[in-house]
N, C-alpha and C positions, 0 to 999 in steps of 0.2 A: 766502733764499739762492738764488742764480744759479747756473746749471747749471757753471758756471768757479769756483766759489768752493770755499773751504774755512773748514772752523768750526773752533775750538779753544774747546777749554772748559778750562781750569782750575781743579785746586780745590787750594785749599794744605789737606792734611792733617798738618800737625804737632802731636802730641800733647803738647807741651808747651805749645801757644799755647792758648788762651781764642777765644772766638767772637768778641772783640771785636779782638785782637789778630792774629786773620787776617782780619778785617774790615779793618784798617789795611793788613796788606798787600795786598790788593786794590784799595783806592782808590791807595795809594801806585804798585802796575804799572796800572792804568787811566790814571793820569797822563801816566808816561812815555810808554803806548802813542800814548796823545791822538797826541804829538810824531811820530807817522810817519805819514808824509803817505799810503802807501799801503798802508792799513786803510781797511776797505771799513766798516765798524763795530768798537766796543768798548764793553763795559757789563758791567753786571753781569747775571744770571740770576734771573731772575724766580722765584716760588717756587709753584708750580704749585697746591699744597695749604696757601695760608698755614691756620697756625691761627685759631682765630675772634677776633676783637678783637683780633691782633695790627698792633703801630703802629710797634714797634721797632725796624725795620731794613724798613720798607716793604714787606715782603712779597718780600726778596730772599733767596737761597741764602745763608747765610753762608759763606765763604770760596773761593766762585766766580765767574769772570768770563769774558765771551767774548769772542770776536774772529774778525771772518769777514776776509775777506784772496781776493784773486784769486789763480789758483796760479802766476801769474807774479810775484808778489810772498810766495809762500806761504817760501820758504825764506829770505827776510831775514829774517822773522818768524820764524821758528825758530832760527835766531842772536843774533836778539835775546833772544831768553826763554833759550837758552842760556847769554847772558852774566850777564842778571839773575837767573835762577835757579838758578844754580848753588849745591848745597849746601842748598838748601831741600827736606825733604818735599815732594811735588803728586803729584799725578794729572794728567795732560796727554790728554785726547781729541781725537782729530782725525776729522773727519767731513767724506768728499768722494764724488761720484761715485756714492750711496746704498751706502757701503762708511764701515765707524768704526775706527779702532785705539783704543784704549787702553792706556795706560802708567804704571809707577806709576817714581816714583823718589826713593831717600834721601839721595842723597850726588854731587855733581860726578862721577861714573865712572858713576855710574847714568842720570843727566840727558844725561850725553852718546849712551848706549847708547839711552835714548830718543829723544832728539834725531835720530838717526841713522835709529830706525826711521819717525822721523817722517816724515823724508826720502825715504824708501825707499818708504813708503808714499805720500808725496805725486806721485812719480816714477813709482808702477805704471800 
């Protein structure tokens, strides 16, 4: 990560979904993100502590993915996850400047109330 950049980590926390089923959503917004030209990276989150002989999801975070982004592209990227996640459970981290917010959000009124701070915070 470059002194200019910002990390977003998301984790879809929906307690109705299965591990496998926000697995899906994950690769499904790793996808789209692929499609913008500037992301600086996009992946999934490595699993720091896999367990022993685990093979099943390669030793990643279930239901996490990052994306670092330059801060002059840092707030298309928060409109874009805005539009897509609208109405999904996540947790949204944003890490810039050796400064983190964290946000949790349930519902379209909440993601935007994040969103905003995301903004706010990327803007300090």
């Amino acid at each position: 990560m470059t002194a200019n950049s910002i990390k977003f980590t998301i984790a879809f926390n929906d307690p109705d979904l299965d591990a496998e089923e926000k697995d899906e959503q994950v690769q499904r917004l790793i996808t789209e993100l692929k499609q913008i030209d500037e992301l600086d990276a996009v992946g999934r989150v490595l699993d720091p502590n896999p367990p022993e002989g685990n093979k099943a999801l390669g030793g990643f975070l279930v239901g996490l993915l990052m994306a670092e982004v330059n801060t002059a592209n840092a707030k298309k990227l928060v409109g874009f996850l805005g539009d897509r996640l609208g109405g999904k459970p996540i947790e949204l981290s944003v890490e810039a400047n050796g400064k983190k917010l964290t946000v949790k959000a349930h519902s379209r009124e909440e993601l935007e109330a994040a969103i905003k701070a995301a903004q706010d915070f990327i803007s300090a």
